[in-house]
DOFI-710055 format. One line per field, with one value per residue: residue in three letters; x, y, z of N, C-alpha, C in turn. Coordinates in steps of 0.02 Angstrom, whole numbers, always signed. Example, Ala and Ser with C-alpha at 12.3 -4.5 7.8 and 13.67 -1.06 7.14 Angstrom:
REM DOFI-710055
residu [ALA  SER]
n.xx [+660  +642]
n.yy [-284  -112]
n.zz [+390  +354]
ca.xx [+615  +684]
ca.yy [-225  -53]
ca.zz [+390  +357]
c.xx [+660  +645]
c.yy [-165  +2]
c.zz [+390  +394]
***
This chain:
REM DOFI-710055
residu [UNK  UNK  UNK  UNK  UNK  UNK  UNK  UNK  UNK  UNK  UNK  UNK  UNK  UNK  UNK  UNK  UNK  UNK  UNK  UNK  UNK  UNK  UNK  UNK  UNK  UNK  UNK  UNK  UNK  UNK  UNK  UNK  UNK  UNK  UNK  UNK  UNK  UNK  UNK  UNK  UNK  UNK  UNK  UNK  UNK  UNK  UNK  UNK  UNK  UNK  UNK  UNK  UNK  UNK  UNK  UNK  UNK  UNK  UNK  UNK  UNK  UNK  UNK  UNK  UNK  UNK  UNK  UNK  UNK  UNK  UNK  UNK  UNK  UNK  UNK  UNK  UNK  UNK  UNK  UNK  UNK  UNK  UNK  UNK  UNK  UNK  UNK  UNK  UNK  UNK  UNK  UNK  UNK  UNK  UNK  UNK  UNK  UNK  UNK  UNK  UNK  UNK  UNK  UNK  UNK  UNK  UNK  UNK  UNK  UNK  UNK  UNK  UNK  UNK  UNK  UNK  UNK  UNK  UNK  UNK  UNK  UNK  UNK  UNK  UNK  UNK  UNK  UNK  UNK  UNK  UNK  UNK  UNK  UNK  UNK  UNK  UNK  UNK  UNK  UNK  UNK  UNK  UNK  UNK  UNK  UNK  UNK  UNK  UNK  UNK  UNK  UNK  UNK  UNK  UNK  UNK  UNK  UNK  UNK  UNK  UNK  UNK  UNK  UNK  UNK  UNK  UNK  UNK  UNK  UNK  UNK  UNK  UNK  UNK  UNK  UNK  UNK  UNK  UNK  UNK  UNK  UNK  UNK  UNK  UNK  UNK  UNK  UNK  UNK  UNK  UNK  UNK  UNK  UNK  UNK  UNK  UNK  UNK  UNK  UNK  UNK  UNK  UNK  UNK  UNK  UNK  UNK  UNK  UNK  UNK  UNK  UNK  UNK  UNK  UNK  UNK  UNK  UNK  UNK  UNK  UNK  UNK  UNK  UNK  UNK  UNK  UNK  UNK  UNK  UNK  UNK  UNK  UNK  UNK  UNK  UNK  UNK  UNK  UNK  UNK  UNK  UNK  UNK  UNK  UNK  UNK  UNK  UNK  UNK  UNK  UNK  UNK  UNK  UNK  UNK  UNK  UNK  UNK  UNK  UNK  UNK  UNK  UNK  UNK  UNK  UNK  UNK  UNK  UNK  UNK  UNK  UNK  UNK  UNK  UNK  UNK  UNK  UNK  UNK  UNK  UNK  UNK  UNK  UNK  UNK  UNK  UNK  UNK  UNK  UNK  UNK  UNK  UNK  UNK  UNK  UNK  UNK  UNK  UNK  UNK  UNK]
n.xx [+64  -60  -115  -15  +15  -124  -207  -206  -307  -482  -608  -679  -605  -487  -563  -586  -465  -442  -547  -483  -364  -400  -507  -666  -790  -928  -1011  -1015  -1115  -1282  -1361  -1321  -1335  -1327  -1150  -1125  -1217  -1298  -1423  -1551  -1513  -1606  -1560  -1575  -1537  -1391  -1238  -1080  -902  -810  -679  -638  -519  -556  -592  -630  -779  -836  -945  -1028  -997  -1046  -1203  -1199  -1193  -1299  -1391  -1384  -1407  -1552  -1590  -1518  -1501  -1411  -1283  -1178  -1132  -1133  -995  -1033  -1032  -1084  -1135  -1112  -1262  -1338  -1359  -1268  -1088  -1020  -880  -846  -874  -938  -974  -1065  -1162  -1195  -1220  -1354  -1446  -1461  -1519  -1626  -1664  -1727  -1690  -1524  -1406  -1323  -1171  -1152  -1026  -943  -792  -638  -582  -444  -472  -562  -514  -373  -440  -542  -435  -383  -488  -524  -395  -390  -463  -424  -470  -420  -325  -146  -124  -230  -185  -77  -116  -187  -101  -17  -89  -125  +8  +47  -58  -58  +82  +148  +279  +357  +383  +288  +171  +168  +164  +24  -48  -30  +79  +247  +398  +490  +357  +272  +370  +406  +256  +241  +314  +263  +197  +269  +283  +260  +126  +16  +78  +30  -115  -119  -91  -181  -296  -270  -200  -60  +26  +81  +195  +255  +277  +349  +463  +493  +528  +656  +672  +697  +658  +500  +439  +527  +467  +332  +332  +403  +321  +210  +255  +283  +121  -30  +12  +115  +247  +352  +398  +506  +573  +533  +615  +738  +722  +694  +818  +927  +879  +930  +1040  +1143  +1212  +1382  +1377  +1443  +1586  +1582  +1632  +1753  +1750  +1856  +1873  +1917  +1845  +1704  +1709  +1716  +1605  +1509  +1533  +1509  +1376  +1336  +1391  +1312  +1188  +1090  +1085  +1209  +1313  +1450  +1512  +1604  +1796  +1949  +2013  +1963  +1794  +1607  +1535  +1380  +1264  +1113  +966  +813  +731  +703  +763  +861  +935  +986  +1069  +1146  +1239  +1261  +1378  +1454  +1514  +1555  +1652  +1734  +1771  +1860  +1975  +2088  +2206  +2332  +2505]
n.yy [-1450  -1391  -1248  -1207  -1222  -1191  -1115  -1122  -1194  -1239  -1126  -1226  -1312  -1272  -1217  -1334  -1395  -1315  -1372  -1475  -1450  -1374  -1460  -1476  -1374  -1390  -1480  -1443  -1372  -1389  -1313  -1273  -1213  -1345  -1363  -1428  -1437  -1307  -1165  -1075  -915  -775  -618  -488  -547  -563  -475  -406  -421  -351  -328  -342  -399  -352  -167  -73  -81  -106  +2  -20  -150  -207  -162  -235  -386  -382  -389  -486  -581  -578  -630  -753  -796  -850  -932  -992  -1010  -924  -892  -915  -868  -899  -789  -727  -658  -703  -678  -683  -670  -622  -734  -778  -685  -561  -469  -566  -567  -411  -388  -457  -420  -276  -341  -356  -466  -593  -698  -761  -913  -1000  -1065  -1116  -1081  -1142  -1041  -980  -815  -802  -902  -865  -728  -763  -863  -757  -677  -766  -804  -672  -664  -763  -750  -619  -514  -410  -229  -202  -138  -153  -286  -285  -230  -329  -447  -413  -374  -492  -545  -457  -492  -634  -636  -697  -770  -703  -824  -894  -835  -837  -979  -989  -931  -972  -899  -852  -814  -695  -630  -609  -526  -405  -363  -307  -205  -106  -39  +51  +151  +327  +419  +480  +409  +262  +290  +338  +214  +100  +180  +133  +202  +190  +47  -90  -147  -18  +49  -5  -6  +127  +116  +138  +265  +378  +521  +599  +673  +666  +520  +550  +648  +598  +458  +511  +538  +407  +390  +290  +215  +300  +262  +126  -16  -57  +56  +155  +123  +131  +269  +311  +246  +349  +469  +455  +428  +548  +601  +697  +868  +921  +1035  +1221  +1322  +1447  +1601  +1734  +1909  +1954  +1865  +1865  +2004  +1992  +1917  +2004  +2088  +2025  +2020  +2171  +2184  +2083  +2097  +2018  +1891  +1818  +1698  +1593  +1445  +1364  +1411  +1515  +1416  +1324  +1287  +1325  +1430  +1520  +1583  +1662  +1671  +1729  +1767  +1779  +1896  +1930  +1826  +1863  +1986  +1941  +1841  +1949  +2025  +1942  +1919  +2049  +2027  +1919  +1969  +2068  +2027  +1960  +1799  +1764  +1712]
n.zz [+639  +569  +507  +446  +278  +255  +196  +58  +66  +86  +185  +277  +292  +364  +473  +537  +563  +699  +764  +791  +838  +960  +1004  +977  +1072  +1068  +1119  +1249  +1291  +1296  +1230  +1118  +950  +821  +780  +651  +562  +461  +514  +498  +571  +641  +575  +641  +756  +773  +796  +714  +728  +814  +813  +703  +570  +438  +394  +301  +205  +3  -37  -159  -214  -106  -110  -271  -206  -120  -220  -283  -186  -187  -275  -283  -160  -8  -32  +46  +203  +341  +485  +649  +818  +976  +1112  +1286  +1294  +1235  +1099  +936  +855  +720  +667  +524  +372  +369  +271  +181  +283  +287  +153  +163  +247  +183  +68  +121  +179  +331  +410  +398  +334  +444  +522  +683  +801  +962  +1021  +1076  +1104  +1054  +961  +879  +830  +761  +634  +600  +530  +444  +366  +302  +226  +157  +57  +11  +68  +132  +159  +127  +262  +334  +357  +421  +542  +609  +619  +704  +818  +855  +896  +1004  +1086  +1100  +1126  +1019  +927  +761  +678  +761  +708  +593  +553  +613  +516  +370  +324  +246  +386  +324  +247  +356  +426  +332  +295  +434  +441  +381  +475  +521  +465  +407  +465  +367  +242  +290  +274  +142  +75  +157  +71  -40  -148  -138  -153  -64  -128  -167  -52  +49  +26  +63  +179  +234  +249  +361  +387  +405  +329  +209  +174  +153  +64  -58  -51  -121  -242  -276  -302  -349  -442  -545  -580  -577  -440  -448  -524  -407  -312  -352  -344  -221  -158  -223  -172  -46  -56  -127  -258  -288  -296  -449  -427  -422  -533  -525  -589  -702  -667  -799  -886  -851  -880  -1022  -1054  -1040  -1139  -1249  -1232  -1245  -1374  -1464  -1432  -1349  -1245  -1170  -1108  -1016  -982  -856  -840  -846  -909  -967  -1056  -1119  -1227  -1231  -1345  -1345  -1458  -1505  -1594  -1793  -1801  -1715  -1744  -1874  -1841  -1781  -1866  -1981  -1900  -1860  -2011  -2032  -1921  -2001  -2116  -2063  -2007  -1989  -1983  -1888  -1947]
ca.xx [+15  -109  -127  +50  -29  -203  -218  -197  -366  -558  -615  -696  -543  -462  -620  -600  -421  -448  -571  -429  -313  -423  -550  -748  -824  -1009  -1037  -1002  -1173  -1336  -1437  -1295  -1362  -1252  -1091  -1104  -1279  -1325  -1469  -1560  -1538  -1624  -1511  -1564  -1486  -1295  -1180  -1023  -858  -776  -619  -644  -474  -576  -615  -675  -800  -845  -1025  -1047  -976  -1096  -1258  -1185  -1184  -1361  -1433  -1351  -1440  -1588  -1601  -1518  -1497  -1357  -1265  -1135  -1172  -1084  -994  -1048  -996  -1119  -1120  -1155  -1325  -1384  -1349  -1214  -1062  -971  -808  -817  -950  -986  -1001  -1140  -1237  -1238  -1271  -1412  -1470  -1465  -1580  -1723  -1685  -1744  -1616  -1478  -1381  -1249  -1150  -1130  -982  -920  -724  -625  -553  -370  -459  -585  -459  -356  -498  -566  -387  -369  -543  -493  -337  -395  -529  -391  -516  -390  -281  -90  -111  -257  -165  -29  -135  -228  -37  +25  -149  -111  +68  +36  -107  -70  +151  +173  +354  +352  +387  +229  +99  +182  +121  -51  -90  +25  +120  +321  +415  +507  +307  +262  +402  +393  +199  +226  +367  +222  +158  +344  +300  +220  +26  -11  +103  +19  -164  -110  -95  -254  -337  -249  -148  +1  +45  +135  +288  +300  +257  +395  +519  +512  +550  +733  +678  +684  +624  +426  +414  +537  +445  +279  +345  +417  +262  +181  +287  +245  +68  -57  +72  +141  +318  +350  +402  +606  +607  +518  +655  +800  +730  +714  +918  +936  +866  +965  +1129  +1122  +1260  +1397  +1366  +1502  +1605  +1573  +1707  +1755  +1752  +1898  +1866  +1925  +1807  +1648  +1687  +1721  +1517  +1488  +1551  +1475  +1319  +1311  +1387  +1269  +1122  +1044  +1090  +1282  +1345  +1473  +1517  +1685  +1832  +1979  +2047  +1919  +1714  +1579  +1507  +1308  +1256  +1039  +949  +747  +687  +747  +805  +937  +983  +1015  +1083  +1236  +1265  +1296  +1407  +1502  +1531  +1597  +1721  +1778  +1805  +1907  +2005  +2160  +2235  +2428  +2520]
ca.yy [-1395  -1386  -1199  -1173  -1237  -1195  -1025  -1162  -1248  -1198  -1089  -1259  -1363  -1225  -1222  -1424  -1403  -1290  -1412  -1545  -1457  -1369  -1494  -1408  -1339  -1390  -1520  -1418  -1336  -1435  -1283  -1241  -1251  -1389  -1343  -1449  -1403  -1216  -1165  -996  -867  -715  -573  -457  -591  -574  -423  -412  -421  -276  -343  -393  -368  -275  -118  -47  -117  -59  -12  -16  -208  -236  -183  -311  -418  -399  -389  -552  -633  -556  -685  -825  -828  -848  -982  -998  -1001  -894  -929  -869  -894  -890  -746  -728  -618  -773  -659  -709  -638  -672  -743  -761  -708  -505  -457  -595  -506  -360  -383  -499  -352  -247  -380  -349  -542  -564  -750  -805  -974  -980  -1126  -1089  -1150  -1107  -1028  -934  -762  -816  -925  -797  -670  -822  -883  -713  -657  -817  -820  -638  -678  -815  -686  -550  -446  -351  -182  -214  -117  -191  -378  -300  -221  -394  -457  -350  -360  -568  -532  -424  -518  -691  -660  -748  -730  -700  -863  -936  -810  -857  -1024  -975  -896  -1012  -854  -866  -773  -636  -595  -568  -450  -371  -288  -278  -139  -62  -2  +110  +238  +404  +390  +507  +362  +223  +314  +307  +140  +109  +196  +98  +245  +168  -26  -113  -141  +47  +76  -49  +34  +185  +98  +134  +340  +394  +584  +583  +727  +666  +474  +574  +675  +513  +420  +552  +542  +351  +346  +279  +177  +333  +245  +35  -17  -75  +134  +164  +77  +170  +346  +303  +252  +411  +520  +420  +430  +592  +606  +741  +900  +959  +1081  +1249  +1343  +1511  +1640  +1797  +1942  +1972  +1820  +1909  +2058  +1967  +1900  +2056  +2160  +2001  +2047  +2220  +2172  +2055  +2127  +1957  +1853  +1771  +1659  +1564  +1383  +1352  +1453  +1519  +1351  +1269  +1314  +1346  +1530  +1508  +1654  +1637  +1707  +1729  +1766  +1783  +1966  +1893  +1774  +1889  +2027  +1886  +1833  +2000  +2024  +1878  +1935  +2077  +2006  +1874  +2022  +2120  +1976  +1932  +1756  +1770  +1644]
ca.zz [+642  +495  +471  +405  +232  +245  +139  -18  +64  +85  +251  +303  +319  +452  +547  +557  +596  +744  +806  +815  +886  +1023  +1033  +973  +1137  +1062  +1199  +1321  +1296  +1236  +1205  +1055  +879  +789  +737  +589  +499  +454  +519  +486  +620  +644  +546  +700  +821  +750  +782  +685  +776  +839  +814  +634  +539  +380  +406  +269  +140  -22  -67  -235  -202  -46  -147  -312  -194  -78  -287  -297  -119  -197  -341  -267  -99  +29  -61  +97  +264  +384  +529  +705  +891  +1042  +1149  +1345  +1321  +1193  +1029  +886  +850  +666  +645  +453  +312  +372  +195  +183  +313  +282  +90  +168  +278  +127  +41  +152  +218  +402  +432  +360  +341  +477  +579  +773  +856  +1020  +1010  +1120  +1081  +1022  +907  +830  +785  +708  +613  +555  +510  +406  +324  +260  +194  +95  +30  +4  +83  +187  +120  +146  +326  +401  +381  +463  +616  +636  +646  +779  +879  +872  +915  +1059  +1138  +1147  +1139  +949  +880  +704  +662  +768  +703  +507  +541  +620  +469  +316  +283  +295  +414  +296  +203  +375  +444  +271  +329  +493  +432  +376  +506  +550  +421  +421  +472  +313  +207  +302  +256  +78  +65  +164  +37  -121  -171  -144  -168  -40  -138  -146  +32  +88  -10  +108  +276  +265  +257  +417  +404  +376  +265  +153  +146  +125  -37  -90  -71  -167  -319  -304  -281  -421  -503  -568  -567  -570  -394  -465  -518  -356  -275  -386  -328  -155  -153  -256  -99  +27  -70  -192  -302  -269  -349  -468  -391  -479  -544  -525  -678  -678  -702  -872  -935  -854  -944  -1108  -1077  -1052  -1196  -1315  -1231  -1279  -1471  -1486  -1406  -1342  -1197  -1172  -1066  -1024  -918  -865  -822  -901  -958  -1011  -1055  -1154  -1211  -1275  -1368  -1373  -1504  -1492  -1672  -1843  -1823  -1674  -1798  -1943  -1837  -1771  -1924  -1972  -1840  -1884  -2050  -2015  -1894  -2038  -2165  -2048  -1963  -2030  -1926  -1879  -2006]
c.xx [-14  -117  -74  +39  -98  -209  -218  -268  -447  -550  -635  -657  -503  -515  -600  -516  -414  -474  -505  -383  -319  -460  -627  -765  -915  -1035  -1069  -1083  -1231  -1379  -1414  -1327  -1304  -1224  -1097  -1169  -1297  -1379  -1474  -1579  -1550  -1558  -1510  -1540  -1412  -1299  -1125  -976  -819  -709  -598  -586  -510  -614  -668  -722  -852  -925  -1069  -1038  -1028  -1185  -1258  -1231  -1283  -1417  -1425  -1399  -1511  -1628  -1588  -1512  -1430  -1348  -1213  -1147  -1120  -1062  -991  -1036  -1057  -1091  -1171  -1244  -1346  -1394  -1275  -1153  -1028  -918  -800  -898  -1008  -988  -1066  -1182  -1242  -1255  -1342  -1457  -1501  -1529  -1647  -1725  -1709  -1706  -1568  -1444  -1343  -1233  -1117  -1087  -952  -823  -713  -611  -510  -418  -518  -565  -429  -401  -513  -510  -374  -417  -531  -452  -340  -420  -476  -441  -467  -347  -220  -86  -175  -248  -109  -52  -151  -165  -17  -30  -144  -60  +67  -6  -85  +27  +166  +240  +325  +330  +309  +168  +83  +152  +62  -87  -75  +42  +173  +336  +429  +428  +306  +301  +397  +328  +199  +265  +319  +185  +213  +340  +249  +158  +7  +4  +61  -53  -165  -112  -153  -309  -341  -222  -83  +3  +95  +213  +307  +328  +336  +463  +565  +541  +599  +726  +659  +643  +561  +411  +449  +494  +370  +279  +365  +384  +216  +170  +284  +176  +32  -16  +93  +209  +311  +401  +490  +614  +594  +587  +709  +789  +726  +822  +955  +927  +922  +1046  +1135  +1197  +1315  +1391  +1427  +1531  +1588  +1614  +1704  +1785  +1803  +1862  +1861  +1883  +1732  +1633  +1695  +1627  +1505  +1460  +1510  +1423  +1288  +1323  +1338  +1186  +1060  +1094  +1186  +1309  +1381  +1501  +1584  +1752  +1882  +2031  +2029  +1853  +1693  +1568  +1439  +1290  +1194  +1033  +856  +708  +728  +782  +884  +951  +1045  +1073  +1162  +1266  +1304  +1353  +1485  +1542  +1561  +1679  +1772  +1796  +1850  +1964  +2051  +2208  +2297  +2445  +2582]
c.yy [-1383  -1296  -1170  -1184  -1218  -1137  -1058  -1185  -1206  -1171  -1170  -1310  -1338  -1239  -1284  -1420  -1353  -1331  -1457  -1517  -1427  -1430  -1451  -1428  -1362  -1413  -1509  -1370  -1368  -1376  -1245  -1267  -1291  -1373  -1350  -1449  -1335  -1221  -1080  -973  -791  -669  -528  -476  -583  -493  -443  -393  -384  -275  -375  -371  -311  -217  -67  -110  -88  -44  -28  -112  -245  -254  -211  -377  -455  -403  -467  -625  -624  -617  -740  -830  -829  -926  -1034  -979  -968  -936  -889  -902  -866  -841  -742  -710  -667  -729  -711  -667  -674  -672  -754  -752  -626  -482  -506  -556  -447  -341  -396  -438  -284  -266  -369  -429  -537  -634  -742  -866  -979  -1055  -1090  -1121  -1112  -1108  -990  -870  -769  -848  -896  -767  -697  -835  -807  -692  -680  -804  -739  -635  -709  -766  -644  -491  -389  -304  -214  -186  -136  -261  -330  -257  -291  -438  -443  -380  -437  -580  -515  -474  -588  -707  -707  -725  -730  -771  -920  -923  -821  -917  -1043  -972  -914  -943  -852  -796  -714  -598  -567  -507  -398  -324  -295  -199  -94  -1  +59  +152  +278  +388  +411  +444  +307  +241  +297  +255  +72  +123  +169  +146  +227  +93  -30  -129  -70  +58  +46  -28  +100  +179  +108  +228  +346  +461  +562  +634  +705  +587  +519  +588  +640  +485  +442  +570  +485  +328  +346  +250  +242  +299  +156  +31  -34  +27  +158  +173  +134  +230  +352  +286  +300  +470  +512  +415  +460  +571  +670  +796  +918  +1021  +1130  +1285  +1422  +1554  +1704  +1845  +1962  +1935  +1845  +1968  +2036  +1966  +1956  +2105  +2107  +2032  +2095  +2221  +2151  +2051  +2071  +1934  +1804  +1755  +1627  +1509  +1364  +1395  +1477  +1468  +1310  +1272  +1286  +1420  +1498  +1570  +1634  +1683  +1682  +1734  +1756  +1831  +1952  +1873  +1812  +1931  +1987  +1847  +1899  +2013  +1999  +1905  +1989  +2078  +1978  +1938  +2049  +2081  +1944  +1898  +1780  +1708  +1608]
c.zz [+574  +462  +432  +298  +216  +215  +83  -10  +79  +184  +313  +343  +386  +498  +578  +607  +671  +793  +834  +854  +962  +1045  +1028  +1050  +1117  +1116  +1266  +1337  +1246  +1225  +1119  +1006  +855  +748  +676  +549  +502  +457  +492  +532  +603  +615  +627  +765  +812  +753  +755  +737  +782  +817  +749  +582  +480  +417  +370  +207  +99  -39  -106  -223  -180  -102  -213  -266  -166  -166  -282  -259  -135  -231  -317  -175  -50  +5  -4  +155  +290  +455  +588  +779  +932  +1067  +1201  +1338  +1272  +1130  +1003  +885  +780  +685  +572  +420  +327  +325  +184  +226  +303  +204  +101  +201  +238  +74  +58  +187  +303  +429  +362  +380  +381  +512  +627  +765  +909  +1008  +1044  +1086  +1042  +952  +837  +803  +732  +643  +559  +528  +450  +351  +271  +224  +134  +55  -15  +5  +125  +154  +180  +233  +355  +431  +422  +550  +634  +654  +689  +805  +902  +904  +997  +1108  +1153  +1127  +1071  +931  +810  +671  +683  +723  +617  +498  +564  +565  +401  +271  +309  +323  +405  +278  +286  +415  +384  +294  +379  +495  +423  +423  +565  +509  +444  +418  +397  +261  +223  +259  +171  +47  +93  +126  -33  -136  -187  -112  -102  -42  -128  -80  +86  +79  +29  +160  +297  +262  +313  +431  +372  +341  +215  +138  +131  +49  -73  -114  -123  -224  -343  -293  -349  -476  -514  -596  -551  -497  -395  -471  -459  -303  -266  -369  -248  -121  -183  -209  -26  +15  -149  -200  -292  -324  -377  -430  -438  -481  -567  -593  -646  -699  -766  -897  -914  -883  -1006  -1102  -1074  -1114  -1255  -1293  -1261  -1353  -1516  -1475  -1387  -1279  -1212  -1117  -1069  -946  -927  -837  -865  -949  -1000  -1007  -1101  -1153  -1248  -1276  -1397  -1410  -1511  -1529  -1730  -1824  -1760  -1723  -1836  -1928  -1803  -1833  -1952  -1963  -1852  -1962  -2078  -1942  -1945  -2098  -2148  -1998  -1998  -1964  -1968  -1924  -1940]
***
């Protein structure tokens, strides 16, 4: 099977290998334009395909691009499938049209070929991929939607598309987190490694506030990692240890000696006491303090 490799090779070589292993359908209809030269059809003859893994695309990008078709031209022909009412439909190259559309063109370059459904989706799935036109969650809807429809195990739809088995269970996980989390990552907010990181949080408020604290890089996807196993297995808190009486009135009575803030951590075996001080005149006035303790303090021998 040729496509387990083909993400290393051009869009043209898959097309070819599809033919071989269905067999091209051109034949089967002499009024098709030929598969194998681009002709220029009408722009207002082609709709884009409903079912087109990208979803979004950017604008600022698009009109680059229709500047681009402006000057030179459609350098690459698209590729388009017959449809019953005798319009087009793409399977790869809707960024070419609708930069071209954008242009003010009235054809563009395209090669027909007749393909079924299964191998449209395939095809456009692929031709994105190569591209890396797709965000981490619309390859893994176009996954699932291949999955579902024509029954692929993992393992078949890995070599539909020459990605191994683990990459693709890896984003199909994706699509088990919180919609708001998934959205995020839709939007580029948050990186796939983060995103993947979460799948073992089960409550969706805490992978939300999670995601939250990793989105925008904020955090490298190894610390990512380390605070996600930090939520999922806190640390026990120290026990805290009970103070007597007599040692709450000791803080006490420093309190009022020392006329500032005293505390102390610990119990009666073993602590600290922290005695703050907020300006100089604290300072001076515990010093003081002090110095009249050590004058009038005579240790036991």
């Amino acid at each position: 099977m040729a496509f387990k490799k083909g993400l290393g090779r051009g869009l043209s070589a898959l097309l070819s290998d599809v033919e071989m292993e269905y067999g091209s359908s051109d034949s089967t209809n002499s009024e098709t334009v030929s598969a194998e030269t681009p002709h220029e059809i009408p722009i207002a003859q082609i709709d884009p395909n409903v079912n087109q893994p990208r979803k979004t695309f950017d604008e600022v990008a698009l009109n680059e691009l229709a500047n681009s078709i402006r000057i030179h031209g459609v350098i690459s022909p698209i590729i388009l499938v017959n449809q019953p009412n005798g319009r087009y439909m793409i399977i790869a190259g809707e960024r070419r049209w609708r930069a071209s559309k954008k242009a003010g063109l009235l054809t563009i370059p395209a090669i027909v070929r007749n393909y079924t459904p299964q191998q449209v989706k395939e095809i456009s799935l692929i031709e994105n991929l190569q591209r890396e036109d797709l965000n981490p969650i619309e390859t893994a809807v176009a996954i699932k939607q291949l999955m579902d429809e024509y029954r692929y195990t993992q393992e078949q739809v890995a070599d539909r598309i020459g990605k191994s088995r683990p990459a693709i269970a890896n984003t199909l996980r994706l699509l088990t987190l919180n919609e708001k989390v998934i959205a995020l990552v839709s939007d580029g907010r948050l990186s796939a490694g983060h995103a993947r990181c979460l799948v073992v949080v089960e409550d969706a408020e805490a992978q939300l506030k999670l995601a939250q604290m990793g989105c925008d890089n904020k955090v490298t996807v190894r610390d990512f990692e380390k605070m996600v196993k930090n939520y999922l297995n806190p640390k026990p808190a120290k026990p805290k240890m009970e103070q007597s009486l007599e040692l709450k009135d000791m803080v006490s009575r420093m309190q009022r000696t020392f006329a500032t803030k005293v505390s102390a951590l610990g119990n009666d075996k073993k602590g600290r006491i922290y005695i703050d001080y907020y300006n100089r005149d604290d300072l001076d006035r515990i010093i003081e303090i002090l110095e009249v303790i050590e004058k009038n303090y005579t240790p036991n021998n």
